[in-house]
C-alpha distance (Angstrom), angle and dihedral (degrees) to the residues before:
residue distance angle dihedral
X1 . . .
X2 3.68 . .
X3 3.72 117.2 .
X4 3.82 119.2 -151.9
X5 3.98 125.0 -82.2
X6 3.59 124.8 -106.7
X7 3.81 136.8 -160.0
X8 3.61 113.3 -120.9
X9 3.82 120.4 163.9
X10 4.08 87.8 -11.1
X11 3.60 81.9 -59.5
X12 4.13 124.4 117.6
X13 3.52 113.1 -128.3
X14 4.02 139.8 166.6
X15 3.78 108.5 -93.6
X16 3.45 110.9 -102.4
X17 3.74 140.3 163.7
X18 3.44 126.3 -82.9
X19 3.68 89.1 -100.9
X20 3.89 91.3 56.9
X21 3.72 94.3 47.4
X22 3.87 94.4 52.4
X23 3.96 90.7 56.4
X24 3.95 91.2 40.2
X25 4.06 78.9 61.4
X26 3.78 105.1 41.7
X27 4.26 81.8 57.1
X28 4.05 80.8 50.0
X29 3.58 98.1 50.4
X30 3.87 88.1 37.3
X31 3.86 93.1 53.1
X32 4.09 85.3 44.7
X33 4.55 85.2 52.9
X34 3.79 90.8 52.5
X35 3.64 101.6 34.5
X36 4.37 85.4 59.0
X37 3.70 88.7 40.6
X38 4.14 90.6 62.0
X39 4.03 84.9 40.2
X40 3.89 94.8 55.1
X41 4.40 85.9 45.1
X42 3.79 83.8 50.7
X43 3.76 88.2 52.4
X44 3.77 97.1 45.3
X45 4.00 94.3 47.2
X46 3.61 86.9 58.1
X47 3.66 96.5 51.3
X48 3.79 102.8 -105.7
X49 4.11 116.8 139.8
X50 4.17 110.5 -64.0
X51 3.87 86.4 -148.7
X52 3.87 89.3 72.7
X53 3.84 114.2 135.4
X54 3.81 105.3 -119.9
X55 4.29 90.4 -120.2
X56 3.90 88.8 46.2
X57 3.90 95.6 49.3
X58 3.45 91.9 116.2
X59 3.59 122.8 56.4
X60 4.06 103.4 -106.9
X61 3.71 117.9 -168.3
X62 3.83 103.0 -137.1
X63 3.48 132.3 -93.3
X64 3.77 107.9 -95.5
X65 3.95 124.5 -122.7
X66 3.89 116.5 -176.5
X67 3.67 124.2 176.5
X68 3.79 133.1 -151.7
X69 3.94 85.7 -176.8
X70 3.24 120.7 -164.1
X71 3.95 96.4 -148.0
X72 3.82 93.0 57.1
X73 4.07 101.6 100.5
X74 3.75 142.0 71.7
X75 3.84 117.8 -67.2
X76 3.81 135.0 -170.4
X77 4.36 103.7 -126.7
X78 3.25 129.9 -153.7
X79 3.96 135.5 165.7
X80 3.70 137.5 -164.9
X81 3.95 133.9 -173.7
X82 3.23 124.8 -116.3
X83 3.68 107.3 -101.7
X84 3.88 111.5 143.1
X85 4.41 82.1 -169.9
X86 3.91 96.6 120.1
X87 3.44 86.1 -169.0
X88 3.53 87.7 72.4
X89 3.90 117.7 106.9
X90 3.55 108.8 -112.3
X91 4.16 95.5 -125.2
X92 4.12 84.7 59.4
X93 3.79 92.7 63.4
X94 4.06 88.9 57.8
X95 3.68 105.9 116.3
X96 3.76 102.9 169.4
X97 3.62 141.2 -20.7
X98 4.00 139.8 -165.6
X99 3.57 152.7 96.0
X100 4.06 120.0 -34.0
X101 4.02 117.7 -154.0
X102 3.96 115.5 177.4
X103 3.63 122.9 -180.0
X104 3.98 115.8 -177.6
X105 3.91 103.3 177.3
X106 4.05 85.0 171.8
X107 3.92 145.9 -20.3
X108 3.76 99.1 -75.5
X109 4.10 92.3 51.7
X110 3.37 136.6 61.0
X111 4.05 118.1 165.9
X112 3.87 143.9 154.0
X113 3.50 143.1 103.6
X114 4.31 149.6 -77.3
X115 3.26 130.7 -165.9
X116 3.81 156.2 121.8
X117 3.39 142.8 173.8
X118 3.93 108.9 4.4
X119 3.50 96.9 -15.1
X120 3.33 146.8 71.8
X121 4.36 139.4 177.4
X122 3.95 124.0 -148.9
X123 4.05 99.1 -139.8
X124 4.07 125.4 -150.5
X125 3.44 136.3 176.9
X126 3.56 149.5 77.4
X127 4.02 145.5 -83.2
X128 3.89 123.8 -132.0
X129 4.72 101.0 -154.7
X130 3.92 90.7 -143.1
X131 3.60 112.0 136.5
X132 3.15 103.1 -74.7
X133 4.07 88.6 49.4
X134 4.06 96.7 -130.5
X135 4.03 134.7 -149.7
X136 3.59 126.5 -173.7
X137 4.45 120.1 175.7
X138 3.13 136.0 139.9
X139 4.01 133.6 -132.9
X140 3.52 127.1 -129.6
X141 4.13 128.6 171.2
X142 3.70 138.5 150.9
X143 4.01 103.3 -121.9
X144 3.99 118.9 171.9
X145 3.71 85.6 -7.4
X146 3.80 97.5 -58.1
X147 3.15 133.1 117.2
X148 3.82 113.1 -117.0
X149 4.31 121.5 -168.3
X150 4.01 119.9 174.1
X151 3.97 117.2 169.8
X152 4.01 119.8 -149.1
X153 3.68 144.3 -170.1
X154 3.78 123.4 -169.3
X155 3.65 129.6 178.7
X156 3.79 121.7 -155.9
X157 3.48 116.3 -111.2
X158 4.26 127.9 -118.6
X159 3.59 118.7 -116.9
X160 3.70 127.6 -117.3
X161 4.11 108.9 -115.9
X162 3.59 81.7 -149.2
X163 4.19 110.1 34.1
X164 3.24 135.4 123.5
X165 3.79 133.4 -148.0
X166 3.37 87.5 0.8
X167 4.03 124.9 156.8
X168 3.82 139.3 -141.7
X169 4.16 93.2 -94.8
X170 3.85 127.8 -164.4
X171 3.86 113.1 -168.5
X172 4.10 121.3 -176.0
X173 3.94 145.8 131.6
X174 3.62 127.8 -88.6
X175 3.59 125.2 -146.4
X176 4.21 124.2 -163.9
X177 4.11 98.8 -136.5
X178 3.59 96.8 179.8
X179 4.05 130.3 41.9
X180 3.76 113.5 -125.2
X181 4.23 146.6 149.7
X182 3.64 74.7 73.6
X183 3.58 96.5 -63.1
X184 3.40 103.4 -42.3
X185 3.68 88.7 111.0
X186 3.65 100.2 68.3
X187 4.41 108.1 -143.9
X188 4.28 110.8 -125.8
X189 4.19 88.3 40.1
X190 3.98 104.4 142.0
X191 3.87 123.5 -155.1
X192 3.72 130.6 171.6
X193 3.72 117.4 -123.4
X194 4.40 135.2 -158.4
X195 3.81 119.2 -158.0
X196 3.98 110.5 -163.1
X197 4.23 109.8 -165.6
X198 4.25 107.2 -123.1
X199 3.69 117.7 -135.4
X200 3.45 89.6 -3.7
X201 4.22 104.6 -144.1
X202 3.55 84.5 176.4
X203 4.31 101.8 80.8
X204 3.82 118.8 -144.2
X205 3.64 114.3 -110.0
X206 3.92 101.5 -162.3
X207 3.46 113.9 -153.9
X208 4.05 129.7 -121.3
X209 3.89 97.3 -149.0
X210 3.83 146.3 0.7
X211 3.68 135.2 -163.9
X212 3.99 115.7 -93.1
X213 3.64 114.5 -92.8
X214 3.81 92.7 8.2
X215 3.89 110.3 128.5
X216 3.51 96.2 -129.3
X217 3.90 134.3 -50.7
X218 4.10 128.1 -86.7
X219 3.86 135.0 -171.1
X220 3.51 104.2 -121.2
X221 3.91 124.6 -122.3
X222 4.20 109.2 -87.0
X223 3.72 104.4 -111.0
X224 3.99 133.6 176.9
X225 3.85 118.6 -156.1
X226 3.83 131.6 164.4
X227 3.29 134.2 -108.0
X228 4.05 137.4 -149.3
X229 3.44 83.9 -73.7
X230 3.78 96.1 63.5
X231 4.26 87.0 -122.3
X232 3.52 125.0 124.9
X233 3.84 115.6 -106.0
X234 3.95 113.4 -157.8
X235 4.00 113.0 -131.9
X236 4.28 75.4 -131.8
X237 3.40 94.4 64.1
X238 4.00 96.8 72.8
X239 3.74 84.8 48.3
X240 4.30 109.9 121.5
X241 3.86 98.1 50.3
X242 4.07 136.7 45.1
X243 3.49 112.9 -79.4
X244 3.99 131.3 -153.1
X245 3.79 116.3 -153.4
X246 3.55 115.6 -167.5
X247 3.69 117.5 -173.3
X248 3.65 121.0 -154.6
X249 3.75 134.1 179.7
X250 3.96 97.7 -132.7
X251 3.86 144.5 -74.9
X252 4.00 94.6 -70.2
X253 4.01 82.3 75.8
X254 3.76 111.1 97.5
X255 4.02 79.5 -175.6
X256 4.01 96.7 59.0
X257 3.99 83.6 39.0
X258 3.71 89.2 57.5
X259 4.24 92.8 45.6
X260 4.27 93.5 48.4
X261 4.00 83.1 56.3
X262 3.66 91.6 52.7
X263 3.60 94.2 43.3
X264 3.82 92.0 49.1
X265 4.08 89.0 43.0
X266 3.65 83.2 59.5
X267 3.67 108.2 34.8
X268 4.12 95.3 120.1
X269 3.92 81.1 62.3
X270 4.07 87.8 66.5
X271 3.98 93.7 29.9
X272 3.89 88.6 62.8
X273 4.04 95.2 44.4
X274 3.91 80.3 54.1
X275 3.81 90.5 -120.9
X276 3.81 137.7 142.3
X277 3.55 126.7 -128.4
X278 3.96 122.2 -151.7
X279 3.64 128.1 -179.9
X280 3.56 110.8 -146.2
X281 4.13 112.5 -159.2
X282 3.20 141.0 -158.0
X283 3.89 102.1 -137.7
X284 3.75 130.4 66.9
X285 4.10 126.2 -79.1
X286 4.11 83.8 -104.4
X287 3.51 84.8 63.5
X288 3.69 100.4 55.5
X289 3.56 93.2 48.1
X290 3.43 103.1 54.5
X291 3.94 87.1 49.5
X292 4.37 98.7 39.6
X293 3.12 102.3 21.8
X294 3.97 115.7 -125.1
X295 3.57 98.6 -78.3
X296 3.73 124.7 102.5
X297 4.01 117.0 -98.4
X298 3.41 136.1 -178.2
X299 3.94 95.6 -59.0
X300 4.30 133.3 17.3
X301 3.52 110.0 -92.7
X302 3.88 108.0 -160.6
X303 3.93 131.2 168.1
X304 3.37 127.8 -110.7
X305 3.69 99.4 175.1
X306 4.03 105.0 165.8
X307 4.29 82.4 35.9
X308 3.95 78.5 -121.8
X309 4.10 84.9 149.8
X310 4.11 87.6 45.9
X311 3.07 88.3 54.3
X312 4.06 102.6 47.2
X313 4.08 86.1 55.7
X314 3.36 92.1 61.4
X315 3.72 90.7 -113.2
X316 3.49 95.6 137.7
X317 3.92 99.3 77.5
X318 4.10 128.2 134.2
X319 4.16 86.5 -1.0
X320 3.67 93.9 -55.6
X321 3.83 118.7 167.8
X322 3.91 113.7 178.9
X323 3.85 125.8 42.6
X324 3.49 152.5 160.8
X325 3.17 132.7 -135.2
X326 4.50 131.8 -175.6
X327 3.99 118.1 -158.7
X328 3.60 115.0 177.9
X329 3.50 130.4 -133.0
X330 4.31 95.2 -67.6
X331 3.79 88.7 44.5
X332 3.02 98.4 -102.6
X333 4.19 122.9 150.7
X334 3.52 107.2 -112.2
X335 3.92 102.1 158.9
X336 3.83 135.5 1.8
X337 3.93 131.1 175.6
X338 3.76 121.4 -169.0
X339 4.11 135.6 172.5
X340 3.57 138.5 118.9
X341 3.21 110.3 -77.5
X342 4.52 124.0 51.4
X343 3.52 120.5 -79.3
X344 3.58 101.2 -122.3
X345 3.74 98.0 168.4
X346 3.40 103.3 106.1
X347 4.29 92.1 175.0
X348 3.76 87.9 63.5
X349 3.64 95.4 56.1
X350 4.42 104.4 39.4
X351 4.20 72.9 57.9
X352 3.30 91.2 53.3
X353 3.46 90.5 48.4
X354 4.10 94.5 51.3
X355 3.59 82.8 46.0
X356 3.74 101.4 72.3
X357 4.33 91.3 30.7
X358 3.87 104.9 123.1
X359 3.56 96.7 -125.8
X360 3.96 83.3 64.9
X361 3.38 92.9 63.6
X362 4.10 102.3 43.3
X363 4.17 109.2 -170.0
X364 3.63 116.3 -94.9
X365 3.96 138.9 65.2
X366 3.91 104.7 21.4
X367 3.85 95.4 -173.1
């Protein structure tokens, strides 16, 4: 007798026990080994490089990243020590002020400038858009012939639904690396600093709800990847419903495997929230083909080869290698879960999902 079909890596197959399912994907991941080992014989006969990895054989144009950051601007700084003396007059707690430049082109830079009076810092580093959105640099400048170095991290501050006047903030801790004014300015002291945007041509949009226990939405960076297809697919284009990421680290985990079949066993779940679900994977749009074919399935499959995209949702923390992450229907980060190992728990994340709906968060008091 016939048992019942099942979707398993947007492909329908007999139900079978778990046993059956993980040999149905060693021939998968088999077929995937011998169909890049013809492609990288293909490349070689026609004179390209021998040292080709087998996933790279093909020249693929790299996964696009672009960032409408909300760090890069001018901002009024200011830093205080950490005194918790209330006694203290206010004008004592100063512990620098000046002019704050950021410029984040992309994920893997971060650069700009602060100063004031007399002196002046050259600033690199980067930004991780988790929720909070994260930026860590560090300052260095030659000032009265001394070398000064300070290192910073700043995290972007929530709006209130309901503010007014308020400002694009950054708030962080400051750290003096490196002694100078001939040791007057002791290395290790730690001060807390607040980075207000100027003339802020970039409006605040507060926001009408946010998922419990979150620390405050984000927009997430724009980002164009491609799919089985080998066509670009705009981060925009999912824009207008909820929309489930799920990052994976590739078809040689029997883990990830294991989470697409739950996903797909459950995809009515997402179909009646009205959200999307996209696999994001760490392997090239070759890949995917030769393993789904390049029709559409169930969910997007789209490659993330470099894990550029990982990377921009702040994924990538303590060593972690899997996540998921929720935006709503602006694109906005609403939830995100990350670690080493697959989230499998597919409970946790359809409550996520009711967690950011609208009707969840009905207008009114926002205490």
């Amino acid at each position: 007798m016939c048992q019942p079909a099942v979707t398993y890596l947007g492909i329908s197959l007999p139900r079978a026990n778990s046993r059956s399912l993980q040999a149905i994907f060693v021939l998968i991941v088999l077929a995937t080994m011998i169909s890049t080992v013809v492609v990288c014989e293909q490349a070689s006969a026609q004179g390209l490089s021998k040292n080709l990895e087998p996933s790279f054989a093909l020249d693929q144009a790299k996964p696009s990243v672009t960032f409408d950051s909300p760090f890069t601007g001018s901002w009024t700084y200011r830093s205080f020590l950490s005194d918790p003396n209330l006694q203290t007059p206010v004008e004592d707690l100063l512990f620098g002020a000046g002019n704050l430049e950021l410029l984040q082109p992309s994920l893997e830079k971060l650069s700009g400038s602060l100063g004031g009076d007399g002196w002046s810092l050259d600033l690199k580093g980067n930004a991780s858009f988790g929720n909070p959105a994260t930026i860590r640099f560090q300052g260095k400048g030659t000032i009265g012939g001394e070398e000064w170095i300070y290192d910073y991290t700043g995290y972007l501050v929530p709006l209130w639904p309901n503010g007014e006047l308020q400002r694009p903030a950054i708030v962080g801790t400051i750290v003096r690396t490196k002694e100078h004014s001939n040791g007057r300015a002791k290395a290790g002291v730690v001060a807390q600093w607040i980075a207000v945007r100027k003339n802020d041509d970039k409006p605040s949009k507060p926001i009408d709800y946010q998922a419990p226990g979150s620390l405050g939405p984000v927009s997430a960076a724009s980002w164009s990847l491609e799919n089985t297809r080998g066509a670009s697919v705009d981060s925009k284009s999912f824009r207008g419903s909820p929309t489930v990421l799920v990052f994976t680290k590739g078809f040689e985990c029997i883990h990830c495997a294991e989470q697409i079949n739950i996903f797909a066993q459950h995809a009515n779940a997402f179909t009646q929230r009205g959200a999307k679900v996209v696999f994001v994977v760490a392997t090239t749009s070759d890949a995917l083909r030769s393993v789904l074919g390049s029709s559409e399935g169930t969910f997007a499959f789209l490659a993330d080869p470099e894990k550029r995209v990982f990377r921009s949702y702040g994924l990538d923390a303590n060593d972690s290698t899997h996540g998921v992450c929720i935006e709503d229907s602006n694109g906005v980060v609403r939830w995100k879960d990350s670690g080493p190992n697959a989230n499998v728990d597919i409970s946790k994340v359809l409550e996520a999902l009711e967690s950011i709906s609208p009707k969840n968060h009905p207008t009114g008091d926002k205490r």
